[in-house]
C-alpha positions as CSV (number, residue, x, y, z in Angstrom):
1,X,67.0,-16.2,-20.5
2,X,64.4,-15.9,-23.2
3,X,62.5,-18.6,-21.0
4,X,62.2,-17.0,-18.2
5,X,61.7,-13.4,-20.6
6,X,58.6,-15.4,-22.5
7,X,57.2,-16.2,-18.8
8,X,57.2,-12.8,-17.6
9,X,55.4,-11.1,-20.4
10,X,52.5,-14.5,-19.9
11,X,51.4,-13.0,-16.6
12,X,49.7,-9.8,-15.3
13,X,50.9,-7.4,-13.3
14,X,49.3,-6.2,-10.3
15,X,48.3,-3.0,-12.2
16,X,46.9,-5.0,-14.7
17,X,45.1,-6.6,-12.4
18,X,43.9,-3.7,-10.5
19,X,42.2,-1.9,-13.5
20,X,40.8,-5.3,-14.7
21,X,39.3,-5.3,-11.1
22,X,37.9,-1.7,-11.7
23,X,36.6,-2.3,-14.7
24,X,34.8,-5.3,-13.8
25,X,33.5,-3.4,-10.4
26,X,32.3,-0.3,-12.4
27,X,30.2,-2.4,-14.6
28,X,28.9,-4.6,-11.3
29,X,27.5,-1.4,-10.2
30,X,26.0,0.0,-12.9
31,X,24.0,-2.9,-13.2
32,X,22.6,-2.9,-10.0
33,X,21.2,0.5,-9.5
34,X,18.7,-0.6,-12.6
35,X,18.2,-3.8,-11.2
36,X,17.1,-2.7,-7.7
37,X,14.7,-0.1,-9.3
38,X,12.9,-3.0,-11.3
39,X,12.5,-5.0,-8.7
40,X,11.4,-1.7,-6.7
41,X,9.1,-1.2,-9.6
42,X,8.2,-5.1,-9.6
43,X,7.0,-4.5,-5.8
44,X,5.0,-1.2,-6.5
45,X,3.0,-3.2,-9.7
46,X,2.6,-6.3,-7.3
47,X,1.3,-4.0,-4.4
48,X,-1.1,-2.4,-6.6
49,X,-2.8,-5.4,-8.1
50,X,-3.2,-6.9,-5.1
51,X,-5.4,-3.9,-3.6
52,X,-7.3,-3.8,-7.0
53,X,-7.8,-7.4,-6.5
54,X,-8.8,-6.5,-2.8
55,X,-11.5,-3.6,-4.0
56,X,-12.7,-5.9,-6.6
57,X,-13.7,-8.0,-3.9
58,X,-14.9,-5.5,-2.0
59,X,-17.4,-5.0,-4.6
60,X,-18.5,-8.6,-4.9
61,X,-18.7,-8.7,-0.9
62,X,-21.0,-5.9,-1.2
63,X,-23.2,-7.4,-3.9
64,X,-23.6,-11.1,-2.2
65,X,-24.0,-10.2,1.4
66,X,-25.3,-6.1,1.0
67,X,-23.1,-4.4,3.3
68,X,-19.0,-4.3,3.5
69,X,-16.9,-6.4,5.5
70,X,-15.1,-5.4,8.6
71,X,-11.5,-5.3,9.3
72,X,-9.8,-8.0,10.5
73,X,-9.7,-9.8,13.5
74,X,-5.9,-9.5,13.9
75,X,-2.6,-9.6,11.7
76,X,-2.7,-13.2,11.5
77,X,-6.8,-13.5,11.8
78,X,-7.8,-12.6,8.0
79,X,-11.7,-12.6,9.4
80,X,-13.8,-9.9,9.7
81,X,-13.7,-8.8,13.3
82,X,-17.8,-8.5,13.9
83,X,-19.9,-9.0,16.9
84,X,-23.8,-9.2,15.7
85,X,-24.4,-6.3,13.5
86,X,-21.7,-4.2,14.1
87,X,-18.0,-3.9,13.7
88,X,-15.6,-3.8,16.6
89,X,-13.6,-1.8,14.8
90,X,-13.8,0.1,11.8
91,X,-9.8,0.8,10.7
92,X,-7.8,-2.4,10.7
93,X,-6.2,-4.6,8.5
94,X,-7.6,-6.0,5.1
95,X,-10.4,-8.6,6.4
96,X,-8.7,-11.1,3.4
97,X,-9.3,-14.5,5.1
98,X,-13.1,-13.4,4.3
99,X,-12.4,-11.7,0.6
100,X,-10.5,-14.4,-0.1
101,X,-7.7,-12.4,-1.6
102,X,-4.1,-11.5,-0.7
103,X,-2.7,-10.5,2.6
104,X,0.6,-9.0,2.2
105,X,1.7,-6.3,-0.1
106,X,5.0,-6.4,-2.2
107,X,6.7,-5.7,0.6
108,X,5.7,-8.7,2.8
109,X,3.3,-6.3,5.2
110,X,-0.2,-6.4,6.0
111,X,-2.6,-4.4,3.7
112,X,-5.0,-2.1,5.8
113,X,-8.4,-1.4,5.0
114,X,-11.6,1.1,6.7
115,X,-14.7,1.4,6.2
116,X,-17.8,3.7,6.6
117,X,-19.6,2.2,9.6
118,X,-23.2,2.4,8.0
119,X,-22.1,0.6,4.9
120,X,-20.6,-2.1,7.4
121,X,-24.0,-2.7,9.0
122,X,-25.4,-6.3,8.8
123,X,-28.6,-5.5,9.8
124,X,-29.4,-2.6,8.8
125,X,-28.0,-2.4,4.9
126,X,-26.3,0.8,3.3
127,X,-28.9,2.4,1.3
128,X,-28.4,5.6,-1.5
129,X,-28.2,8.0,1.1
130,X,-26.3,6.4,3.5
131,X,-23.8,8.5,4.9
132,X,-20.1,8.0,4.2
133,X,-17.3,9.7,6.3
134,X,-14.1,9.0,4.8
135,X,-12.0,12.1,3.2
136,X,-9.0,11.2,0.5
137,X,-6.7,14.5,0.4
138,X,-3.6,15.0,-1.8
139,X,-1.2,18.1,-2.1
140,X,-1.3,20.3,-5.0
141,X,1.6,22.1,-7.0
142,X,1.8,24.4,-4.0
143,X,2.4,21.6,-1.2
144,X,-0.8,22.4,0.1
145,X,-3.8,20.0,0.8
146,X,-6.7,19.9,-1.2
147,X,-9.1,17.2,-1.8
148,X,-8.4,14.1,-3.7
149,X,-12.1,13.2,-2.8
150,X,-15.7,14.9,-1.8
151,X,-15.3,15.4,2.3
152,X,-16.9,12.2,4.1
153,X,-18.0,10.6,0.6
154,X,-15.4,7.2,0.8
155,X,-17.0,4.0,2.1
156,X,-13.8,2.3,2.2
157,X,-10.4,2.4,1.8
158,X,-7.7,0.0,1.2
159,X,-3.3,0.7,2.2
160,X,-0.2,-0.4,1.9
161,X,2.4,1.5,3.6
162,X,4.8,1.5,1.5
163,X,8.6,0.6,1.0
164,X,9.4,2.3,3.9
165,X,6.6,0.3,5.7
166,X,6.2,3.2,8.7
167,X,3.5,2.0,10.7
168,X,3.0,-1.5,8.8
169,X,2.6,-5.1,10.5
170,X,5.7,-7.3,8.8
171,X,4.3,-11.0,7.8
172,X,6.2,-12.2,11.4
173,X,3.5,-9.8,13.2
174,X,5.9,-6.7,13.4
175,X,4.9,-3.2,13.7
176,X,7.4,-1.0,11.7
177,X,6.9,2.9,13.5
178,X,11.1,4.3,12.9
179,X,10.7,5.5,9.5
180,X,12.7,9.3,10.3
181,X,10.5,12.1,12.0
182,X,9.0,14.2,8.9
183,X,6.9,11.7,7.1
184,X,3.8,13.6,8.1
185,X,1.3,12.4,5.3
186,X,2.1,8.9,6.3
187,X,1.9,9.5,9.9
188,X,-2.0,11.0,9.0
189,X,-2.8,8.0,6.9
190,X,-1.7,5.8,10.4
191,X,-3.0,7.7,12.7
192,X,-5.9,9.5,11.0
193,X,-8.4,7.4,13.1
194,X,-9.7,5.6,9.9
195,X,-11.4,8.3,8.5
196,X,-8.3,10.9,6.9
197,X,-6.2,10.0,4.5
198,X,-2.9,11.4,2.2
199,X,-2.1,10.3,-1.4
200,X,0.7,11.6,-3.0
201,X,3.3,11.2,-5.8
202,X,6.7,8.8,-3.6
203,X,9.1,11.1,-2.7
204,X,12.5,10.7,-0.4
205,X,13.3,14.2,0.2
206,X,12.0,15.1,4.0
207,X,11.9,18.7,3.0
208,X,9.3,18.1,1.0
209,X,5.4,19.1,1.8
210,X,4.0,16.6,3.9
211,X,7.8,15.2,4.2
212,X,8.9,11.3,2.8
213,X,6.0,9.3,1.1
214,X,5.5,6.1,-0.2
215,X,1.9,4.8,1.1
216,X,-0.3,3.7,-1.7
217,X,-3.9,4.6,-0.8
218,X,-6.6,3.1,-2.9
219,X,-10.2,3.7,-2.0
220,X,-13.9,2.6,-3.2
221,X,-16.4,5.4,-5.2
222,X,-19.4,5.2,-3.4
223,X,-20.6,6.1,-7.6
224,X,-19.5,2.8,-8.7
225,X,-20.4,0.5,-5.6
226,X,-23.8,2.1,-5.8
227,X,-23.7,1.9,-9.8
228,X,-22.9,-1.9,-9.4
229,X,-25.6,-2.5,-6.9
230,X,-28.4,-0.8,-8.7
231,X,-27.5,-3.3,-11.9
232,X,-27.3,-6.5,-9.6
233,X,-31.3,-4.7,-8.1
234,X,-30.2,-4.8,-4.9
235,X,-30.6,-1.1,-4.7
236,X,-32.7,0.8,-4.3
């Protein structure tokens, strides 16, 4: 008897067990809300260097050659898509075969990239006055759209689309368009012809102005492209 007394206290019980089971699940999942939002955050700072690298580029395109590159050929074609002098199309993806920089964002899609057709010129190279006709917007405090940049003064812009990747080409050559019905700014930024853009603080609430967001636009001053080609005399 004292035996088989001294085995039974040894063991658990199932409600032991159970509340062990809790415990241990509770503290599961508090770790991984944190650790999905660092790795959310990890993908965000990834994304971001990878379009500075691309404008950085940009830049040193600009200063070896004298005009900007064109998008590229296709998803999986990182060249410039150019027949003679002129662009075939001036809203694309990232042209990174020729920049020689990174294709996919931290998400595994393809960045996108515009550009002002005069600056893409070959022939005849962008000059001071050249005219740019790209427009940057944001929303104010209102939820209203006012201008992020002067209207038409953008030679080029560079995207990614996003954790939510509405309208982005996945690495397997996948366009992603069912991201829910109210993303307005995004849909603008996809289907603004290459020339209007939205960028806004991320936001997952579909009531909110312009509805979910989480594109990261990053774009060119024509100030410091000129600035930087003035100092390397090839302007004026």
């Amino acid at each position: 008897m004292p035996l088989r007394h001294r085995s039974r206290q040894a063991g658990f019980t199932i409600v032991e067990i159970a509340i062990v089971l809790l415990v241990v699940g509770l503290m599961i999942g508090g770790l991984v809300a944190p650790l999905s939002s660092q790795l959310e955050q990890r993908r965000v700072t990834d994304t971001q260097r990878a379009m500075e690298d691309a404008r950085e580029a940009l830049f040193g395109f600009a200063l070896r050659n004298g005009y900007l590159p064109c998008p590229a050929i296709s998803a999986i074609d990182g060249r410039e898509d150019r027949a003679g002098s002129i662009c075939n199309k001036r809203y694309g993806y990232l042209p990174w075969a020729t920049l020689g920089v990174q294709r996919l964002d931290g998400w595994g899609r393809v960045l996108a990239y515009s550009v002002t057709p005069s600056f893409a010129n070959s022939v005849s190279f962008f000059t001071l006055n050249s005219p740019r006709d790209i427009t940057v917007a944001t929303r104010g405090m209102d939820g209203q759209i006012i201008p992020a940049s002067d209207a038409n003064d953008i030679p080029a812009v560079i995207l990614s689309f996003g954790r939510n990747g509405y309208g982005a080409t996945s690495d397997q050559n996948t366009q992603l368009l069912d991201a829910g019905q109210g993303n307005i700014d995004e849909k603008t930024n996809l289907a603004g012809e290459g020339v209007a853009f939205v960028t806004r603080p991320p936001s997952t609430d579909p009531r909110a102005p312009g509805g979910e967001y989480d594109d990261l636009v990053l774009w060119m001053s024509p100030n410091v492209l000129i600035n930087r080609m003035v100092a390397a005399q090839k302007l004026p």
